[in-house]
DRENDRENFI-328802 format. One record per residue (C-alpha): residue in one letter; x, y, z. Coordinates in Angstrom, 3 decimals, always signed. Layout:
("A",(X,Y,Z));
...
REM end
This chain:
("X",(+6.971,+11.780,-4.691));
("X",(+4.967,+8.525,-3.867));
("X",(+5.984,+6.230,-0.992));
("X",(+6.833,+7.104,+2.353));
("X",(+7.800,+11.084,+2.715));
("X",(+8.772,+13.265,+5.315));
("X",(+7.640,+17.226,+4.464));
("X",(+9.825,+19.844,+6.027));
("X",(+8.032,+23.259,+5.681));
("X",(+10.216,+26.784,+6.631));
("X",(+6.764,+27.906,+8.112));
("X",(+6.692,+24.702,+10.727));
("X",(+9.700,+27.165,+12.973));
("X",(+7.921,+30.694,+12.903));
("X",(+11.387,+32.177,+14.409));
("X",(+13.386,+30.830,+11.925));
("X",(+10.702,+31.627,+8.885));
("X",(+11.015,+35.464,+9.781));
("X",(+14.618,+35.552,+8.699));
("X",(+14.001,+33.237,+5.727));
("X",(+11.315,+35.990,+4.200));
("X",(+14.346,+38.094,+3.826));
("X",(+15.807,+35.838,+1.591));
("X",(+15.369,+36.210,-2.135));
("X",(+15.809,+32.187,-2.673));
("X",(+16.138,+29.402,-0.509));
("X",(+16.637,+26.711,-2.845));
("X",(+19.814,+26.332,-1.083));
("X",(+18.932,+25.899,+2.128));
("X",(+16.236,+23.620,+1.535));
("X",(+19.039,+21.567,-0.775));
("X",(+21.031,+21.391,+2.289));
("X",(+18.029,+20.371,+4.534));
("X",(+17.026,+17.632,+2.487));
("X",(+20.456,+16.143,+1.719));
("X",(+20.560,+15.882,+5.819));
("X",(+17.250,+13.851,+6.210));
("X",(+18.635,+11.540,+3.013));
("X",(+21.752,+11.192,+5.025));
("X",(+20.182,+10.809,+8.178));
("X",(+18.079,+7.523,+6.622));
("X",(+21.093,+6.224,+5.229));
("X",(+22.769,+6.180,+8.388));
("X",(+20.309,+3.932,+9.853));
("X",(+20.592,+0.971,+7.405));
("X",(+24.177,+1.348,+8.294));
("X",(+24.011,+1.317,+11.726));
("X",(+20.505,-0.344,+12.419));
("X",(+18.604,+1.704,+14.238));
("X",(+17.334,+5.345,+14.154));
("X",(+17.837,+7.871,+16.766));
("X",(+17.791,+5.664,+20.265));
("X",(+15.710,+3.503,+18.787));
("X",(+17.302,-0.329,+17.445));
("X",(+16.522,-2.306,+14.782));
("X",(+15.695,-5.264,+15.662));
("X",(+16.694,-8.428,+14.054));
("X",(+14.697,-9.811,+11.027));
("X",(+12.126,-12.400,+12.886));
("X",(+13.377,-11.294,+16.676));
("X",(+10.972,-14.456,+17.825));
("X",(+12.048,-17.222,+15.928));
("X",(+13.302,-20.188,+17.552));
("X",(+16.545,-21.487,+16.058));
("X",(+17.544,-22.510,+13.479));
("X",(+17.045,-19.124,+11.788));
("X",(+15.196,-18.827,+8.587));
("X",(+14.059,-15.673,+6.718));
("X",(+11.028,-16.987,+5.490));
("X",(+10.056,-14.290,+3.213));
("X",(+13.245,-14.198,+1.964));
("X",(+13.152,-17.626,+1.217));
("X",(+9.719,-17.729,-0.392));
("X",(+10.966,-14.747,-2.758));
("X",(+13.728,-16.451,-3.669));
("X",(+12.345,-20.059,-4.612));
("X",(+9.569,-17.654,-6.673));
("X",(+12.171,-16.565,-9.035));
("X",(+13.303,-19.843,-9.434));
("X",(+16.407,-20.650,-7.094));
("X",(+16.793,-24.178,-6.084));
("X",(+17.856,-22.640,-2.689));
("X",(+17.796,-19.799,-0.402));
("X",(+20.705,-17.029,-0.403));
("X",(+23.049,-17.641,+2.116));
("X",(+22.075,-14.751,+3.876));
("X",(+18.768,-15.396,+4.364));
("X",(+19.904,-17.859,+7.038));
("X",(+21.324,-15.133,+9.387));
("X",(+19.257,-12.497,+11.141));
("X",(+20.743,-9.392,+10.455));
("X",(+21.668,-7.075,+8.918));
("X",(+17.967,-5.706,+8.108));
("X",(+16.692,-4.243,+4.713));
("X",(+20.246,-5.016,+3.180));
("X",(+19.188,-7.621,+0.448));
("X",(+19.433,-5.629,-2.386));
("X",(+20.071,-2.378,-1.052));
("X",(+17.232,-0.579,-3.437));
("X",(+15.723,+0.993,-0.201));
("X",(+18.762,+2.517,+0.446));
("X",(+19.416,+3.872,-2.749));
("X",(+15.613,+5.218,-3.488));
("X",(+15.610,+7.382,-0.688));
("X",(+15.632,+11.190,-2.417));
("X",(+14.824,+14.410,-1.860));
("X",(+12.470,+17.007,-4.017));
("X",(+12.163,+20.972,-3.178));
("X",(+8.318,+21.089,-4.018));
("X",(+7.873,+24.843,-3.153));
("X",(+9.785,+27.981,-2.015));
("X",(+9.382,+26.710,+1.541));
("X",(+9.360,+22.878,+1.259));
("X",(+11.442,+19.772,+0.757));
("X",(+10.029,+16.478,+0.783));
("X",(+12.582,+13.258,+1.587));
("X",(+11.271,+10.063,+0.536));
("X",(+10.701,+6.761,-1.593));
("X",(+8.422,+5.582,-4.292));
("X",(+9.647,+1.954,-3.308));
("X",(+6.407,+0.301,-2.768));
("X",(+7.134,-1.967,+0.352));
("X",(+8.750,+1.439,+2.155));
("X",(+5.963,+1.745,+4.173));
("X",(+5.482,-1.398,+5.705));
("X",(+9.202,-1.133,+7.055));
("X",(+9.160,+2.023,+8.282));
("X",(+6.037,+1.696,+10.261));
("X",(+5.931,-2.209,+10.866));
("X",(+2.510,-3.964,+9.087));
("X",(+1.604,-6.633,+7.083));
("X",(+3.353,-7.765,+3.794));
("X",(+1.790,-10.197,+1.260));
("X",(+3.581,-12.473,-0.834));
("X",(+2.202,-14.603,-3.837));
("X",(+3.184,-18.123,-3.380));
("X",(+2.387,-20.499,-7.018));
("X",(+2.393,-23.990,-7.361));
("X",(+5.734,-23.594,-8.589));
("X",(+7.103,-21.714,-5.591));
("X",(+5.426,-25.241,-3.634));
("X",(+7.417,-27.442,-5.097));
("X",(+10.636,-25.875,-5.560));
("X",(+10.412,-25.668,-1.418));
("X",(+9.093,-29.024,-1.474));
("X",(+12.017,-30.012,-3.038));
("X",(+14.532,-28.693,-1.123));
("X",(+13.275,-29.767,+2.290));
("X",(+14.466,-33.012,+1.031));
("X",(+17.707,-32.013,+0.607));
("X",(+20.053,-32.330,+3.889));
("X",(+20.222,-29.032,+4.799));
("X",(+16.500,-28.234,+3.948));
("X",(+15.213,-30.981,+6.455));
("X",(+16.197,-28.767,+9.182));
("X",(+13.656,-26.064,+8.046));
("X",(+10.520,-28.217,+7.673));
("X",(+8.706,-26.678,+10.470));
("X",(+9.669,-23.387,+9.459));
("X",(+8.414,-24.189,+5.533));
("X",(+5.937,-26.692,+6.198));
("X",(+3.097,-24.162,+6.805));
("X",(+3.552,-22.764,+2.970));
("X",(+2.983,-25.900,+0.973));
("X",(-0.803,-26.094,+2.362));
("X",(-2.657,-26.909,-0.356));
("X",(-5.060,-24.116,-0.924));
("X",(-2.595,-21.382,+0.432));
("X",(-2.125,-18.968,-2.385));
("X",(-0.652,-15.701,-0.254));
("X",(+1.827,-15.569,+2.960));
("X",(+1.635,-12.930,+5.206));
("X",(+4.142,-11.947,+7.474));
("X",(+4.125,-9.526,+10.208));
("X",(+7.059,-7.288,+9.133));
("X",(+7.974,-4.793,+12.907));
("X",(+8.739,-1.313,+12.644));
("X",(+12.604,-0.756,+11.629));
("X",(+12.340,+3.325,+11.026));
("X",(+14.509,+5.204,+8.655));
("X",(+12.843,+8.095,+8.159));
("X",(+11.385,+10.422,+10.567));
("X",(+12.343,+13.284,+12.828));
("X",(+14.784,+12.378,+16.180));
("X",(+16.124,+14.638,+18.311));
("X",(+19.806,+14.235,+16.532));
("X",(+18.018,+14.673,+13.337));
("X",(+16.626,+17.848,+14.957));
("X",(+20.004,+19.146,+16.238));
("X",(+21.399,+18.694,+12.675));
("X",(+18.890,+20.397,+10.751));
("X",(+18.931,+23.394,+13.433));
("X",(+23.013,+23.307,+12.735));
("X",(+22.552,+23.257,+8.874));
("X",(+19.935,+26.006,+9.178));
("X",(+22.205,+28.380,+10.962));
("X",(+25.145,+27.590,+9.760));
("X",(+23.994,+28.446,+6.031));
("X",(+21.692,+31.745,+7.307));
("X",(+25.310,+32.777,+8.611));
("X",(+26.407,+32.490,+5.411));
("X",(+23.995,+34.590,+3.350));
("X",(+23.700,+37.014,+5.935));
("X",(+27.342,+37.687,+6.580));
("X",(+27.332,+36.555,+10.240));
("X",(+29.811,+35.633,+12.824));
("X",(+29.620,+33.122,+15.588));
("X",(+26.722,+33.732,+18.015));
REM end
């Protein structure tokens, strides 16, 4: 699986591996593991934030009026005449389209193993805060161009301004870190639950 991944390995807990080399197959448990983490990264588009840890808003130093700049640049490059309504309000995060969300999978890769992850290619960025490059045409110039004549546009000139330099071909913007996957202590506390909860199972045990 390309993209961002998580691997969770039985033989990363060497208590809990012991009793899983008594069992025949643990496709099962590792289905159950992974569907956690997947569940666990949905949650936090949902809720925006992972663990303790917030989301902040898209461009948290922006002075008003709000724009999402990259938004709108991606927008006037496949040919709007505008930008989305949404992209003048700050949150919620990584909710555009929603194909984050929905790429996030998980892939038993071994008798031990699961891997939880994404082959979307700007995953990465998000999850870890970086840089992301956008292409910006001719085109893309003067479709902005041409709406920061409009009323509403004229508001965002400062914001916009910078993109129509002549020999800019590529806008960078300094995306911060808005995790979704990685391990938290609740994410912990759940797979530990899952873990015993299904070893009860195949073993025939009670409550502890």
């Amino acid at each position: 699986m390309a993209g961002i991944v998580i691997r969770i390995d039985a033989g990363d807990t060497e208590g809990v591996v012991r009793i899983l080399g008594a069992l025949k197959d643990k496709q099962g448990l590792l289905e159950q593991v992974g569907n956690v983490i997947v569940e666990d990264a949905h949650h936090a588009f949902y809720a925006q934030r992972h663990g303790k840890e917030l989301w902040p808003h898209r461009y948290p130093n922006q002075q008003p009026p709000y724009l999402n700049i990259a938004g709108t640049i991606e927008d006037f490059s496949r040919g709007k005449d505008a930008p989305k309504d949404r992209r003048f309000t700050p949150s919620p995060a990584l909710r555009d389209t929603n194909q984050l969300i929905n790429s996030i999978a998980f892939q038993v890769t071994g008798e031990d193993s699961v891997e939880v992850g994404t082959t979307v290619p700007y995953a990465s960025v998000h999850n870890f805060g970086g840089v992301s490059s956008q292409r910006v045409t001719g085109e893309t110039k003067n479709r902005i161009a041409k709406w920061l004549l409009t009323p509403k546009g004229r508001a965002y000139r400062d914001k916009l301004l910078p993109v129509l330099k002549k020999n800019l071909t590529t806008w960078d913007t300094q995306v911060v870190r808005r995790q979704f996957i990685g391990l938290t202590s609740d994410l912990a506390n759940d797979l530990h639950t899952v873990t015993v909860d299904h070893l009860k199972e195949v073993t025939g045990g009670g409550d502890s």
